[in-house]
KEKE-577005 format. One record per residue (C-alpha): residue number from 1; y, z, x. Coordinates in nm, 3 decimals. Example, Ala and Ser with C-alpha at 12.3 -4.5 7.8 and 13.67 -1.06 7.14 Angstrom:
% residues 2
+-----+---------+---------+---------+
! num !       v !       w !       u !
+-----+---------+---------+---------+
!   1 !  -0.450 !   0.780 !   1.230 !
!   2 !  -0.106 !   0.714 !   1.367 !
+-----+---------+---------+---------+
END
This chain:
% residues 220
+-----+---------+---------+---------+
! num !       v !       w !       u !
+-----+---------+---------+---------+
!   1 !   0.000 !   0.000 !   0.000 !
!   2 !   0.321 !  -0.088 !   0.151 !
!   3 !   0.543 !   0.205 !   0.239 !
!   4 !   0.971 !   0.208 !   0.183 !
!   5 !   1.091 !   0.481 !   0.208 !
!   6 !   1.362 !   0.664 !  -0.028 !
!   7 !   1.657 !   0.681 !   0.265 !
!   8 !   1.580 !   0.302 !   0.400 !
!   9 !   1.591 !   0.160 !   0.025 !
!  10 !   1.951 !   0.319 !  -0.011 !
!  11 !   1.925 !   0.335 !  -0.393 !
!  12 !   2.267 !   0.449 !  -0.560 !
!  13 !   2.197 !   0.550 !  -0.911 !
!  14 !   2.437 !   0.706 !  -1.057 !
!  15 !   2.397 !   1.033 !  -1.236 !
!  16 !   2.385 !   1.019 !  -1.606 !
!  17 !   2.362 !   1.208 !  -1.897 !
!  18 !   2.066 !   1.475 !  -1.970 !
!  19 !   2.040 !   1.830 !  -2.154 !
!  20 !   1.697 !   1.919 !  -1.972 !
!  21 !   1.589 !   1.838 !  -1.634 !
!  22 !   1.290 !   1.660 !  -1.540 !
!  23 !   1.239 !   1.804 !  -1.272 !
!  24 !   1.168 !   2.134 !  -1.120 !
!  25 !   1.496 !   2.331 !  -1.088 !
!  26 !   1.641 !   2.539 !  -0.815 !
!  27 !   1.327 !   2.776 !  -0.830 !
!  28 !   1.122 !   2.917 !  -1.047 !
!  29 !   1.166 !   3.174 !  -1.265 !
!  30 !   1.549 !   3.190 !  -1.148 !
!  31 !   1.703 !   3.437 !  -1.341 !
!  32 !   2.044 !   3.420 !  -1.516 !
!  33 !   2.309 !   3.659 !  -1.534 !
!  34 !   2.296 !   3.968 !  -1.798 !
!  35 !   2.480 !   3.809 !  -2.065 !
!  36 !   2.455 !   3.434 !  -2.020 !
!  37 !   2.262 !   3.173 !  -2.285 !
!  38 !   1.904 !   3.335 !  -2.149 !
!  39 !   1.955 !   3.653 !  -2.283 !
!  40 !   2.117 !   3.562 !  -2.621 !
!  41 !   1.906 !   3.578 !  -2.925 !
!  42 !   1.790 !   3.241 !  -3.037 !
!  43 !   1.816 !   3.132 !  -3.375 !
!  44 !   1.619 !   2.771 !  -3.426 !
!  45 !   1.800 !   2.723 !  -3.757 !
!  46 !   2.140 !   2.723 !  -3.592 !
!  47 !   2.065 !   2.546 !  -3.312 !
!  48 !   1.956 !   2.214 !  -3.511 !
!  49 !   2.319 !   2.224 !  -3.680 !
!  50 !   2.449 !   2.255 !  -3.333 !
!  51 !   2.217 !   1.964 !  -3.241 !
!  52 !   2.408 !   1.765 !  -3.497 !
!  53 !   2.664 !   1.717 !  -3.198 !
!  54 !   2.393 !   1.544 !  -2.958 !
!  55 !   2.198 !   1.387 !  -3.147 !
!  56 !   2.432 !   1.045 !  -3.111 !
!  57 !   2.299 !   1.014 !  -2.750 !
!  58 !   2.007 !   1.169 !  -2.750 !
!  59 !   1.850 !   1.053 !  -3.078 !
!  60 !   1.778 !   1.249 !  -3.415 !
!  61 !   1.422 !   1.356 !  -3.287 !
!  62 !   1.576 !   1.427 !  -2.930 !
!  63 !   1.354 !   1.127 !  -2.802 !
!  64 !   1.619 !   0.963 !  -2.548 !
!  65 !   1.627 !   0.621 !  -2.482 !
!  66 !   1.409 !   0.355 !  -2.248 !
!  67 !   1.673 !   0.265 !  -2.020 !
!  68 !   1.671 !   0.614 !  -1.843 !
!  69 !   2.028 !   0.677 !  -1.935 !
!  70 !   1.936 !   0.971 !  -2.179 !
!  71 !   1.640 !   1.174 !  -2.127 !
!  72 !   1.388 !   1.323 !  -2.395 !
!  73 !   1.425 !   1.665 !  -2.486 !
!  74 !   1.237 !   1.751 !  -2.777 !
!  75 !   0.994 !   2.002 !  -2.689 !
!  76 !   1.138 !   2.078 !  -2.314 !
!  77 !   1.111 !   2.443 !  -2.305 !
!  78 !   1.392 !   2.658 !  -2.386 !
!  79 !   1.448 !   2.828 !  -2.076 !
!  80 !   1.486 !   2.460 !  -1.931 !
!  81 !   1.743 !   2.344 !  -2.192 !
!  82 !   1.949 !   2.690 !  -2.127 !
!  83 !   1.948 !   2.648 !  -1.731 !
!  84 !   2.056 !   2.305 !  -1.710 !
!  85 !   2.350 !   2.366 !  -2.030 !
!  86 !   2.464 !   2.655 !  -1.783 !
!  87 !   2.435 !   2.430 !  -1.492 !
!  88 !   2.672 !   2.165 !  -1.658 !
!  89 !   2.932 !   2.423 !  -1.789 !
!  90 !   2.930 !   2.633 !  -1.401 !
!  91 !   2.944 !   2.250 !  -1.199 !
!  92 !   2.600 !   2.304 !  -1.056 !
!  93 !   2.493 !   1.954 !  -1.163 !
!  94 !   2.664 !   1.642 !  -1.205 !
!  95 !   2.726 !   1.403 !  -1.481 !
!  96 !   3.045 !   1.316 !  -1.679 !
!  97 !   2.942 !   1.282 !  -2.028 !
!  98 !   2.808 !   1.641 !  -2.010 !
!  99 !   3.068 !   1.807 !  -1.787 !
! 100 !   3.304 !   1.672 !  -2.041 !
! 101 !   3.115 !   1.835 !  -2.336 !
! 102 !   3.094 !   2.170 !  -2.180 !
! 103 !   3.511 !   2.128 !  -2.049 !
! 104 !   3.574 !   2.058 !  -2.437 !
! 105 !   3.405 !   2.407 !  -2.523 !
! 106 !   3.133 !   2.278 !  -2.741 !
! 107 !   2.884 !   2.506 !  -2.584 !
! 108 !   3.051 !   2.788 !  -2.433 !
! 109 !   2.920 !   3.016 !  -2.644 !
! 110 !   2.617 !   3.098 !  -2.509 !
! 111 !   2.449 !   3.214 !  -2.845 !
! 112 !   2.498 !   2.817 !  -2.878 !
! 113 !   2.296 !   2.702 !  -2.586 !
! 114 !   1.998 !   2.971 !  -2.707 !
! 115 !   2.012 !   2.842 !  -3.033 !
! 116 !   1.985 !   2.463 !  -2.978 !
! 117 !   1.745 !   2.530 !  -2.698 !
! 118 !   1.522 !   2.691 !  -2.957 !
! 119 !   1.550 !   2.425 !  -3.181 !
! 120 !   1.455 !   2.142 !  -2.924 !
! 121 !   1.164 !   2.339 !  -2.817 !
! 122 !   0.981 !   2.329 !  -3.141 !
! 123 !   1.012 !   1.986 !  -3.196 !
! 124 !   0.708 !   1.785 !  -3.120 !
! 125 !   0.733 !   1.540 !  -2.856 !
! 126 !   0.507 !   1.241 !  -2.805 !
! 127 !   0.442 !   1.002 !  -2.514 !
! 128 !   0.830 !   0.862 !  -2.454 !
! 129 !   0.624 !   0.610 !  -2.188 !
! 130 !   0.916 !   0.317 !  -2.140 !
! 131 !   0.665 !   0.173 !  -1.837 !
! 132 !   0.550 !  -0.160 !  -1.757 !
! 133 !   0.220 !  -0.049 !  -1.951 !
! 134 !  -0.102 !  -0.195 !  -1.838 !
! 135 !  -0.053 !  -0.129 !  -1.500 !
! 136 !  -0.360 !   0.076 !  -1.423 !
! 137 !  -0.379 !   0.038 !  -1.053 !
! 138 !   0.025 !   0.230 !  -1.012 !
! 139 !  -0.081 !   0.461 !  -1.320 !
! 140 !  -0.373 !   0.572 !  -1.115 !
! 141 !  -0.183 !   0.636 !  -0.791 !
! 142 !   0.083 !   0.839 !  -0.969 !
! 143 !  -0.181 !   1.068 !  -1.093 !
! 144 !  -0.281 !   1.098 !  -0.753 !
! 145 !   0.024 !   1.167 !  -0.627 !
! 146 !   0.086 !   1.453 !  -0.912 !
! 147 !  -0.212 !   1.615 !  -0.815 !
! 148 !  -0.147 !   1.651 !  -0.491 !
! 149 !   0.238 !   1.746 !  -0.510 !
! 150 !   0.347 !   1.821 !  -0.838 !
! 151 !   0.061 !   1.986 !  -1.031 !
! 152 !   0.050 !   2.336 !  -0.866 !
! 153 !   0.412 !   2.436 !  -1.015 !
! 154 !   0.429 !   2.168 !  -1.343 !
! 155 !   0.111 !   2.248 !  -1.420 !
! 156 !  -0.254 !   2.023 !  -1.456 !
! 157 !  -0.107 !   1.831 !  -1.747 !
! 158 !   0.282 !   1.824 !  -1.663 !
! 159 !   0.333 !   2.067 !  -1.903 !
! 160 !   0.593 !   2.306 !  -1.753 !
! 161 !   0.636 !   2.663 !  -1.776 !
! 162 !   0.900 !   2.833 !  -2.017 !
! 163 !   0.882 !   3.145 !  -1.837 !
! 164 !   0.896 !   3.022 !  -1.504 !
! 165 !   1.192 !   2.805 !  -1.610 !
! 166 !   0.955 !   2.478 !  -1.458 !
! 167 !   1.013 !   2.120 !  -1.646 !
! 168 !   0.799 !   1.950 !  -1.868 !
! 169 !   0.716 !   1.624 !  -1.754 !
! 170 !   0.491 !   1.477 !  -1.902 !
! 171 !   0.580 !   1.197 !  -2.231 !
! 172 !   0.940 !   1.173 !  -2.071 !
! 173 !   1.076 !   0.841 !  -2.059 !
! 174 !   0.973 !   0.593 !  -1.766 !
! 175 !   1.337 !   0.496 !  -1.648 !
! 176 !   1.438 !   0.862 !  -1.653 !
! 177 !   1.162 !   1.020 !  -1.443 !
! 178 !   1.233 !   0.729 !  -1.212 !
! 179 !   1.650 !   0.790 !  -1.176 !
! 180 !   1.591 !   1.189 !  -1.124 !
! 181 !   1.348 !   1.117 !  -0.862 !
! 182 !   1.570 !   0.866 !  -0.640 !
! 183 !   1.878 !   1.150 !  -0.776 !
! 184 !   1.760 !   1.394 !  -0.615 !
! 185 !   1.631 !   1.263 !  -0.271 !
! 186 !   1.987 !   1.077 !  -0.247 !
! 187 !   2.134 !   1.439 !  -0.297 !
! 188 !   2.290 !   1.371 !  -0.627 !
! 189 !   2.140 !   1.647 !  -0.827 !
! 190 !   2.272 !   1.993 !  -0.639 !
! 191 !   2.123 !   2.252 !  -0.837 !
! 192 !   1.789 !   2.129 !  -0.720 !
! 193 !   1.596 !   2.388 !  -0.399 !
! 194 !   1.586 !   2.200 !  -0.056 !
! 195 !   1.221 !   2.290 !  -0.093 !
! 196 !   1.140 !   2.090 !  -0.356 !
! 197 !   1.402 !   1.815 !  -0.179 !
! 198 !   1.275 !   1.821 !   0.116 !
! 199 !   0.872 !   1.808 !  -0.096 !
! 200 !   0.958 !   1.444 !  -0.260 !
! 201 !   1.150 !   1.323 !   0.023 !
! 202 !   0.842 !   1.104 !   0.196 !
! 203 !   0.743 !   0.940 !  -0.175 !
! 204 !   0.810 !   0.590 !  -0.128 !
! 205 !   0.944 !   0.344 !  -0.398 !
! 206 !   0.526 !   0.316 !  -0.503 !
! 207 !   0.479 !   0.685 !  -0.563 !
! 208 !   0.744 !   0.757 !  -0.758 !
! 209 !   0.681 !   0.454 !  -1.010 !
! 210 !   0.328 !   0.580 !  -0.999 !
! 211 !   0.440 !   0.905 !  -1.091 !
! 212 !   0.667 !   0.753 !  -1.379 !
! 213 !   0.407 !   0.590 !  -1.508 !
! 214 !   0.111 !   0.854 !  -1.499 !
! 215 !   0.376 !   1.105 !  -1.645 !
! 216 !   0.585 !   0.912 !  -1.900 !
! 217 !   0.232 !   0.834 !  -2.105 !
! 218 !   0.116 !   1.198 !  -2.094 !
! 219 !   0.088 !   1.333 !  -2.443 !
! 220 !   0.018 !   1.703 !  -2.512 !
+-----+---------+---------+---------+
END
């Protein structure tokens, strides 16, 4: 298999919009200040009304869209959801659309971040997929490659962990696994651990659309 790697390839995606990451976050189990969005009381109910206001980008069922500019977020787990909201209102990760939600004070309650977190959680999410499809031979290698750098902290099945604040992967859309990957070997997603930098820095162009692949068609 022919080997590129990440720095030679100079890829310059630019960071885009996204409520969860999809990826694994400055570490696990980081915990957030007494009195921030992870230790308000979540109330589902209230957080769909406050979903109201996202639902324009990131679809009614929080299903994103194929192109990778808008990532899936039903069923990310809540603790996810609240870490990356905070993230966007403190400046610890980049993108305009959402730094200029949280300047406008749509979420700076943090009850509000709980509450839609909640919400998103308990929504079902299938397969987002988005991938060339068919393509058995990349699909393969990208479960490879999961096994042998992703699955100890995302879990066998890219399922995440809500309580150690660790992404679900798997179902989200192709494109979108694909930009966060390249974002944060190119250094454009700072709330990200140089650990886990410096851990998918050797994937080459091949691994990481394996790993889009393999993970964007995982259903649970």
């Amino acid at each position: 298999m022919r080997k590129h790697t990440l720095v030679a390839i100079g890829i310059t995606l630019a960071a885009t919009a996204a409520l969860a990451a999809c990826v694994s976050e400055r570490a696990p189990g980081s915990d957030a200040p007494t009195g921030t969005a992870a230790n308000a009381v979540a109330n589902a109910s209230q957080g769909a009304k406050v979903y109201t206001e996202c639902a324009g980008c990131h679809g009614m069922t929080g299903q994103g869209t194929p192109d990778g500019q808008v990532p899936a977020i039903a069923g990310q787990h809540a603790s996810v959801i609240t870490k990356q909201l905070r993230d966007y209102r403190e400046g610890e990760r980049w993108d305009a659309r959402m730094e200029s939600i949280m300047q406008e004070h749509r979420f700076n309650d943090d009850a509000q971040i709980a509450n839609v977190a909640a919400y998103l959680a308990g929504i079902r999410m299938p397969p987002a997929g988005g991938g060339p499809g068919g393509e058995t031979e990349i699909r393969a290698h990208g479960e490879r490659v999961y096994a042998q750098s992703c699955a100890a902290c995302h879990g066998p099945r890219a399922e995440g962990s809500d309580a150690q604040v660790m992404p679900r992967l798997a179902g989200q859309q192709y494109m979108y696994l694909r930009r966060q990957l390249h974002d944060v070997v190119d250094g454009r997603r700072p709330n990200i651990a140089p650990d886990h930098i410096a851990l998918l820095a050797p994937l080459d162009v091949d691994d990481i659309d394996g790993l889009a692949e393999y993970l964007s068609e995982i259903a649970l």
